[in-house]
C-alpha positions in Angstrom: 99.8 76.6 72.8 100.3 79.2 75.8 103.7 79.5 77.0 104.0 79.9 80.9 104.2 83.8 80.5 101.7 84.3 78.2 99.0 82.5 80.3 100.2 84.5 83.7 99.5 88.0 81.7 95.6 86.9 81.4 94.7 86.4 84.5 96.6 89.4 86.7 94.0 89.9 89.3 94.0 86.1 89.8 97.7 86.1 90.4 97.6 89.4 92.5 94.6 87.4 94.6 96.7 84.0 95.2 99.9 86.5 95.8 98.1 88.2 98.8 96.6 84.7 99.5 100.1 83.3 100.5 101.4 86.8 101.9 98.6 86.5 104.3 99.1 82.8 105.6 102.4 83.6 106.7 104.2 87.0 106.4 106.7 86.7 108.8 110.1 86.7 107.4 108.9 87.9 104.4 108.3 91.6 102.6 106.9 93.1 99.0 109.4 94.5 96.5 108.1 96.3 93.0 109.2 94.3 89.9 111.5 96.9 87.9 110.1 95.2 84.7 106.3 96.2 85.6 104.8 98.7 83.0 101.8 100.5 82.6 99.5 97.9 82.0 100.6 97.0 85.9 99.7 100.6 86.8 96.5 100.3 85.0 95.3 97.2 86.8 96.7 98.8 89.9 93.8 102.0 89.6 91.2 99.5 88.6 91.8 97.2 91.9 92.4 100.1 94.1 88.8 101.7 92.8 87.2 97.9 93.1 89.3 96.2 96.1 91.7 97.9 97.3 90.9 100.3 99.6 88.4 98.1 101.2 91.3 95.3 102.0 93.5 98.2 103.3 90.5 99.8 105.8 89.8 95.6 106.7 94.0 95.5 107.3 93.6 98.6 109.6 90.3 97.5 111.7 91.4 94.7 112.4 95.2 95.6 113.3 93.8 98.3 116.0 92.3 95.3 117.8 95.3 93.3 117.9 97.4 95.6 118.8 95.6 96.2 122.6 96.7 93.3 123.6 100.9 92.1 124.0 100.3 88.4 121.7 98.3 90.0 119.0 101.4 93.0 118.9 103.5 91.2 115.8 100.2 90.3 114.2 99.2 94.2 114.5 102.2 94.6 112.6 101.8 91.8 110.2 98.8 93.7 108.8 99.8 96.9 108.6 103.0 95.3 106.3 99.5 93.8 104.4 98.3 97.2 103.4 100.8 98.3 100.6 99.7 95.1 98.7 96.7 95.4 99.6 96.2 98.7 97.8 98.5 98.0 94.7 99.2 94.1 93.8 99.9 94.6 90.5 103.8 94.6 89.5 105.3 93.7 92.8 106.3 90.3 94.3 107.1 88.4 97.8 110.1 87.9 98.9 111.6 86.6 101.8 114.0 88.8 104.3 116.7 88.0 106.3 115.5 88.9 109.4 114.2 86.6 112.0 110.7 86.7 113.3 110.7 89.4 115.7 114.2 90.6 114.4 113.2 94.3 114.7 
């Protein structure tokens, strides 16, 4: 039988996936960190989803935060994808967590 651990180390691009899933529904109030205890398997996966996915997510985060950004409501949604991009590019060995700012606490 799998322990918990075991079955999250098979499936990283899965995890990465539902990780930027739930950044993307609601980043505000929240940031990305690098897990100290990531290794080089992390940097590994990290090449092979920047050659496949990566940069494609980070050019989409960019398009589509030039746009938002022309017009005073879509301002902190601008931002909220350009703080997308670094996860975007790398996913692998780093994690969500939530800040103590408030929305808008810039």
């Amino acid at each position: 039988m799998l322990r918990e651990a075991d079955h999250r180390e098979t499936i990283p691009f899965g995890i990465a996936s539902f990780r930027i899933a739930g950044f993307v529904i609601w980043p505000f109030g929240r940031t990305t960190v690098e897990k100290p205890d990531a290794g080089a398997p992390s940097c590994v996966g990290n090449v092979i989803w920047l050659v496949f996915a990566g940069w494609w997510l980070a050019l989409a985060h960019i398009a589509t935060s030039i746009p938002l950004f022309l017009s005073i409501i879509g301002i902190p949604f601008g931002w909220a994808n350009l703080k997308m991009i670094p996860i975007s590019l790398m996913p692998l060995g780093r994690e969500v967590v939530s800040t103590d700012e408030r929305f808008g606490g810039r």
